[in-house]
C-alpha positions in Angstrom: 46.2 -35.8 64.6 45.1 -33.9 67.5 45.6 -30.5 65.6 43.8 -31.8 62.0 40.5 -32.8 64.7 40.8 -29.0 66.0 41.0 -27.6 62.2 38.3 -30.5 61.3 35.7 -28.9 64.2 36.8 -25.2 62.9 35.9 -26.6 59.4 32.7 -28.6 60.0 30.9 -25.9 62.0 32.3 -22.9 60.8 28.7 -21.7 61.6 28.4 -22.2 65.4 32.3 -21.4 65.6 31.8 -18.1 64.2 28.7 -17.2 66.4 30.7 -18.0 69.3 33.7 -16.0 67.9 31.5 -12.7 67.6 30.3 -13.3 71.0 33.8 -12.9 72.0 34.9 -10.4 69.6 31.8 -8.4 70.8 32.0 -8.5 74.6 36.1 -7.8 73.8 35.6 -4.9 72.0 33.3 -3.3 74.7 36.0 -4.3 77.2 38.9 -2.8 75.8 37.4 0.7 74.8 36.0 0.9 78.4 39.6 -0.2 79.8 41.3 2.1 76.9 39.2 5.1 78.0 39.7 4.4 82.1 42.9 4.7 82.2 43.9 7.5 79.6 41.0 9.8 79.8 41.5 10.5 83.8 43.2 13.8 83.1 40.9 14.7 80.7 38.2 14.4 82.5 39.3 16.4 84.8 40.5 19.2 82.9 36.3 19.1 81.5 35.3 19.0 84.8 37.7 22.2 85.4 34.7 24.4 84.2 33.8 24.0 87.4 36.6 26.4 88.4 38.9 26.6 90.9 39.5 24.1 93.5 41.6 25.8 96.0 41.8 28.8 97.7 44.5 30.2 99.3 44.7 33.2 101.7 47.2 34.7 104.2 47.6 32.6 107.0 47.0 35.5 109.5 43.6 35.0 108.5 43.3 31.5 110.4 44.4 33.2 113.7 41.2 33.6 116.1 42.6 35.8 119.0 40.3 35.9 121.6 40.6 37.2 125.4 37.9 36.5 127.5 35.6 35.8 124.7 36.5 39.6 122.9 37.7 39.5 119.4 40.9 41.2 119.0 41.4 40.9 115.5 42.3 44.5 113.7 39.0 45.6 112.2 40.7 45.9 108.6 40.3 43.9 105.5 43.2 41.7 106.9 47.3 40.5 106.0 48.1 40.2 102.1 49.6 37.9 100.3 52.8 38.6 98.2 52.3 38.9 94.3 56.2 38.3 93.6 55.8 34.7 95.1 53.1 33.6 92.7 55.5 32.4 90.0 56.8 29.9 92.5 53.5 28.0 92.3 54.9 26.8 89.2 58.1 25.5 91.3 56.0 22.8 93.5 56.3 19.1 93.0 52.9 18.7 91.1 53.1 22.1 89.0 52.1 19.9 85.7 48.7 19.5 87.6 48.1 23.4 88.0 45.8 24.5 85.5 46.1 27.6 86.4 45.6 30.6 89.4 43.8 33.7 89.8 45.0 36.3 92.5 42.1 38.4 93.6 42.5 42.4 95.3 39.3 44.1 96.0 39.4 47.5 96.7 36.5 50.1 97.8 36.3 53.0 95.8 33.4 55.5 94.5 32.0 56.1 91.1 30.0 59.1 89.8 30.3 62.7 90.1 31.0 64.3 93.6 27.5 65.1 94.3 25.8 61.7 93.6 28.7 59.2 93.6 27.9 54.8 94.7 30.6 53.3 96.5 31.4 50.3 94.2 33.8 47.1 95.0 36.6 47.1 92.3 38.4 43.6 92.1 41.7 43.3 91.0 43.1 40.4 88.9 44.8 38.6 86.4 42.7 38.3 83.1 45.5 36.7 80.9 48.8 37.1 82.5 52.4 36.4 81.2 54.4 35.2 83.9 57.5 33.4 84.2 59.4 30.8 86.7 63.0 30.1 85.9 62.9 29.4 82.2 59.4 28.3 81.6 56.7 31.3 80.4 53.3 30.7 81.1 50.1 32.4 81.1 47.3 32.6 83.8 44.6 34.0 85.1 40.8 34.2 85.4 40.0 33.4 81.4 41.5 29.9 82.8 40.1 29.4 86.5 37.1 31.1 85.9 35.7 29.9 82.2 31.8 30.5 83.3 33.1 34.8 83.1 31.6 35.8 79.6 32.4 39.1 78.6 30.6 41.2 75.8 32.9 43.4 74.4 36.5 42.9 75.2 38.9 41.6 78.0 41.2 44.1 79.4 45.4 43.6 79.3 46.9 43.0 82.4 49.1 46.0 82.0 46.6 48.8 81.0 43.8 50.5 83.0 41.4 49.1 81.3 38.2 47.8 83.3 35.5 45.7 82.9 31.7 46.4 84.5 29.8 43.7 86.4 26.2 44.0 83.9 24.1 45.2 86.6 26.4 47.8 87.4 27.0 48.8 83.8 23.3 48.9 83.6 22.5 51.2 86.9 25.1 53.4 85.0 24.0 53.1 82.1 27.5 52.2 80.1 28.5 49.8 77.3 31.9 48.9 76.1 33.7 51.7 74.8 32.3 54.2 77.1 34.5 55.8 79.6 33.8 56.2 84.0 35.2 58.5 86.0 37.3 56.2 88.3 40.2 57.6 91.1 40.4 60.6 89.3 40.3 59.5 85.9 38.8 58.7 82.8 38.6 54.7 83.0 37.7 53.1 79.3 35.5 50.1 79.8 35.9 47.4 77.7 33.4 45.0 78.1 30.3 43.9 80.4 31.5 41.3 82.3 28.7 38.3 83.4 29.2 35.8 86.3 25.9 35.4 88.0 27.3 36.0 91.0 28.7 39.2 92.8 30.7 40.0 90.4 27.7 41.1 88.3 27.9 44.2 90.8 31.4 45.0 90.7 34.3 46.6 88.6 36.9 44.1 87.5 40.4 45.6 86.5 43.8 44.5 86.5 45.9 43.7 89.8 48.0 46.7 89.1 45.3 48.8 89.1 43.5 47.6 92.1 46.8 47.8 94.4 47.1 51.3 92.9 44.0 52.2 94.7 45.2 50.7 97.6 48.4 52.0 98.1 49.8 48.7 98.4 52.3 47.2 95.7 52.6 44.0 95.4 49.4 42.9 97.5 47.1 40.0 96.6 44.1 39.3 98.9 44.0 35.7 97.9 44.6 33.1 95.1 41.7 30.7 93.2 43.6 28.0 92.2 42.4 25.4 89.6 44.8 22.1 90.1 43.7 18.5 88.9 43.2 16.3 90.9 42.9 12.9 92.4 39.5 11.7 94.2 40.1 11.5 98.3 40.5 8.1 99.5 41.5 7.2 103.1 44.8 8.1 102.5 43.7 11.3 101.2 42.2 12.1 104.4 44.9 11.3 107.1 46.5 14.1 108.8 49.8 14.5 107.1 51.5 15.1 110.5 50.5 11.8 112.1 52.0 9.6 109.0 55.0 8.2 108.9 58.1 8.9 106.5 56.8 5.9 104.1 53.4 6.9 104.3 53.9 10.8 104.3 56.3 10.0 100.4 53.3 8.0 98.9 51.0 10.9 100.7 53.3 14.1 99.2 53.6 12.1 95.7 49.9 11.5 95.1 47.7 14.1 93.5 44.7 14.7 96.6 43.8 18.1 96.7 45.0 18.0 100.3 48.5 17.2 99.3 48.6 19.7 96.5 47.3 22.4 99.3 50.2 21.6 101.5 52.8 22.2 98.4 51.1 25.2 97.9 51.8 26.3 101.2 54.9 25.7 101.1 55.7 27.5 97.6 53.4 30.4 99.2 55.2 31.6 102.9 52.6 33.1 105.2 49.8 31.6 103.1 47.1 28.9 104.5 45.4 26.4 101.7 42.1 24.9 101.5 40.3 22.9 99.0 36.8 24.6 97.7 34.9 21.1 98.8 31.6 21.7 97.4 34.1 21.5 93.8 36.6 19.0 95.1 34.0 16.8 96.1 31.9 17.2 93.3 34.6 16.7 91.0 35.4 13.5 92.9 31.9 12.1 93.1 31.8 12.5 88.9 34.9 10.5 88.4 33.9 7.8 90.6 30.7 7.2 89.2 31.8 7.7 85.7 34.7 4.9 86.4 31.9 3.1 87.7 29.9 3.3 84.9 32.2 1.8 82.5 33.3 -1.0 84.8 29.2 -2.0 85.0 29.1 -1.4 81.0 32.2 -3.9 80.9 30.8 -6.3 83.0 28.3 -6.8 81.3 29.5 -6.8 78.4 31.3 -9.8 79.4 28.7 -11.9 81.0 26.8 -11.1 78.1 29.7 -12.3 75.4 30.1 -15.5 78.1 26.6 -16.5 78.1 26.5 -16.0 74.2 29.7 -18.5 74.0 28.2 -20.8 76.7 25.3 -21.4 74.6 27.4 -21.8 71.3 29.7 -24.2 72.8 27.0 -26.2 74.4 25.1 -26.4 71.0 28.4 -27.5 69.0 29.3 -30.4 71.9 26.1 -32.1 71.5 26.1 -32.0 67.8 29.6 -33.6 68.2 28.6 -36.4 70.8 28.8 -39.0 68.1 32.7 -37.9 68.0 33.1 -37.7 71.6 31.8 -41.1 72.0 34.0 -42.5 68.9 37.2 -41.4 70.8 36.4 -42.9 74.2 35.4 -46.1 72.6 39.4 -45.8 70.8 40.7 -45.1 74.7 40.5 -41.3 74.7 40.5 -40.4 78.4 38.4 -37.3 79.9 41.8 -35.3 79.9 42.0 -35.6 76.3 38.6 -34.8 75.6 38.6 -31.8 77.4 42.3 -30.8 76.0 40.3 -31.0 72.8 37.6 -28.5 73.4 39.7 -26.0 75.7 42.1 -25.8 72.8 38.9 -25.0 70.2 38.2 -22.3 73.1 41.5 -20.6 73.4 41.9 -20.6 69.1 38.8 -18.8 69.4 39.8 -16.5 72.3 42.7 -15.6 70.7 41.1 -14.5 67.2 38.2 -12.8 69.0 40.6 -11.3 71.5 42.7 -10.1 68.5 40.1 -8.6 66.4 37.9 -6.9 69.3 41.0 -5.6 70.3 41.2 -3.7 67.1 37.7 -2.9 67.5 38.1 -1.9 70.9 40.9 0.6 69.9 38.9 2.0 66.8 35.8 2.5 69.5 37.7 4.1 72.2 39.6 6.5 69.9 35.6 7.0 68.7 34.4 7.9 71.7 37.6 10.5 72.4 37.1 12.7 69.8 33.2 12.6 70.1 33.0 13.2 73.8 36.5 14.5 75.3 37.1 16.4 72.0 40.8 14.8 72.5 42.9 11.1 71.6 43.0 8.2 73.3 46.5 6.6 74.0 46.0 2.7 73.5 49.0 1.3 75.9 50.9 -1.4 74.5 50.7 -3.7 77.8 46.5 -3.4 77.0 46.5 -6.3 74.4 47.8 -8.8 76.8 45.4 -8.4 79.3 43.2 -8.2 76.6 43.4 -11.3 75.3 43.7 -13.1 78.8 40.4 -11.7 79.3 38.9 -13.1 76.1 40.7 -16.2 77.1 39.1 -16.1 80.7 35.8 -15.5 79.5 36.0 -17.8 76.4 37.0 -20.7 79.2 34.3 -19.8 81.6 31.5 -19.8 78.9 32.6 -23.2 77.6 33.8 -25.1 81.1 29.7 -26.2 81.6 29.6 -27.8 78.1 33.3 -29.1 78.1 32.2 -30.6 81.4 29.1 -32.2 80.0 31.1 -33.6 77.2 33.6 -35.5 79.5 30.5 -37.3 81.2 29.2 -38.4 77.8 29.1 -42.4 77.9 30.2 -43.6 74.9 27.6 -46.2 74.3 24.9 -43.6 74.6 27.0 -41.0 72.3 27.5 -43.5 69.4 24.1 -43.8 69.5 22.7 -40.7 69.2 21.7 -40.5 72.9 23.0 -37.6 75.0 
């Protein structure tokens, strides 16, 4: 009996039962692609907001020392320690290497450009353009075309193991080159194969590979510093505790979470003689994004939900008082309050559970939407997601219809039967 009244209700208004249903399946559907997006598109968010470029920076630890006697500097007046290139492989050893997008080792070098009676002295920076590297068994490729994507060059890049060179365009214009055109560089004839634009110093500079600039140097094997671009976590508190002070427990949880702070101490300790920061102006920024983007699409779920709630709410309430005839006929038969509500909560979860089913579907088909529109990229649906799912549509299903469940309970069955709420 009780399950023919709860088909008889689906029956006899399928029009206020269907409103209410796409109220749910609505407000369900907005849930799950938010949810569906939040916790699968982290990393890709990140790896957009990598245009930013690097994140860390790391430089020989000398270069932290301040020796001072009686207020007097005695730090050598020199361009300071070096870094070794034949340890950079073992950034791909750490703990969070997955996370390392990629790194950038930097060597400038002073040298001078032009003929012997009118020559400029020019920085030349060394680095990686695209380099094949490898660590154990795994071959990967770095360098600035990864950590530095705002570098547009017109012409061509250089390889890493040529002496090749790229001009900074305000340099290539003061000289008066264009790719293809050779400069008298160190006692050769350097060919330049593109103009290279940064808006930034760069723009006044010759870029050429590592090799080259360490040539100039005299000093094999020397890198001035590293530009590292890792992804990473926002800070929290946790974030900014002093690993030192923590204990073992904490210090795990620390080491095994992705801060930039943590990944700057592994880097350190892949690196020997090297000192880590995070570039804040990025870090921060890049935190500050993802925040307020996770933010976003919890408001954007919340309402969506409220929204889908109040819709039920009024549904529910309208099919009650159509119904208070019936409500009235079954207290009058003995029917107590518990049965009356057992009634309408079970209408409510039938129609949580097809609205929670088919917005679920919709969520998935929206989220996967807004992947390839936005991210350029797939969204994973997780399996455990249609659970929670439908105990949301269940939740918000129960609290749109508790006021006029409530209401229906109180009904006196005199006043029902006849007619009178």
């Amino acid at each position: 009996m009780f399950v023919r009244m709860v088909y008889e209700s689906f029956r006899r208004q399928k029009r206020r039962k269907l409103l209410a249903g796409i109220a749910v399946t609505l407000g369900v559907t907005v849930a799950t692609a938010m949810i569906a997006v939040a916790t699968d598109i982290g990393d890709k968010i990140n790896r957009e907001l990598r245009s930013y470029g690097a994140n860390l920076l790391v430089t020989p630890q000398e270069d932290t020392l301040d020796v001072e006697i009686g207020g007097v500097s005695l730090k050598p007046p020199s361009d300071g320690a070096f870094l070794n290139e034949a340890e950079l492989p073992k950034i791909k050893g750490m703990f969070w290497r997955n996370n390392i997008v990629g790194f950038a080792p930097m060597l400038p070098a002073n040298v001078n450009v032009g003929t012997a009676n009118d020559s400029k002295p020019v920085t030349l920076l060394g680095t990686y353009f695209s380099k094949q590297l490898r660590f154990g068994k795994e071959d990967f490729v770095t360098g600035v075309r990864i950590t530095h994507p705002w570098w547009k060059v017109q012409g061509a890049w250089p390889d890493d193991n040529s002496n090749d060179i790229l001009l900074g365009e305000r340099l290539a214009a003061k000289l008066d080159l264009k790719p293809g055109d050779h400069l008298h560089l160190v006692g050769r004839e350097r060919r330049v194969t593109g103009i290279l634009s940064t808006g930034s110093s760069e723009d006044e500079n010759i870029v050429a590979p590592l090799a080259l600039a360490q040539e100039i140097l005299g000093r094999p094997g020397a890198v001035r510093r590293i530009y590292v671009s890792a992804l990473t976590k926002p800070e929290d508190a946790l974030a900014r505790r002093d690993p030192k002070s923590m204990g073992p427990e904490l210090f795990d949880r620390w080491y095994c979470s992705p801060y930039a702070q943590s990944i700057a101490y592994q880097l350190q300790e892949a690196i020997p003689h090297s000192h880590v920061e995070p570039i804040r102006q990025v870090a921060q920024n890049e935190g500050t994004v993802l925040l307020r983007i996770k933010g976003l699409m919890l408001l954007v779920t919340l309402a969506a939900l409220l929204a889908s709630a109040l819709a039920v709410s009024a549904a529910m309430a309208t099919a009650i008082f159509e119904r208070r005839g019936e409500v009235g006929l079954m207290k009058a038969l003995g029917a107590g309050n518990t049965a009356v509500a057992a009634l309408f909560f079970a209408e409510a979860m039938l129609l949580a559970l097809l609205g929670g089913a088919v917005g679920f579907a919709g969520g998935t088909l929206l989220a996967r939407q807004i992947g390839r529109s936005i991210f350029d990229s797939q969204i994973t649906i997780q399996p455990v997601l249609f659970p929670v799912i439908l105990a949301i549509a269940v939740f918000v299903t129960f609290a749109g219809s508790a006021a006029a469940i409530r209401r229906a309970v109180r009904f006196d069955p005199v006043f029902a039967l006849r007619g009178e709420a």
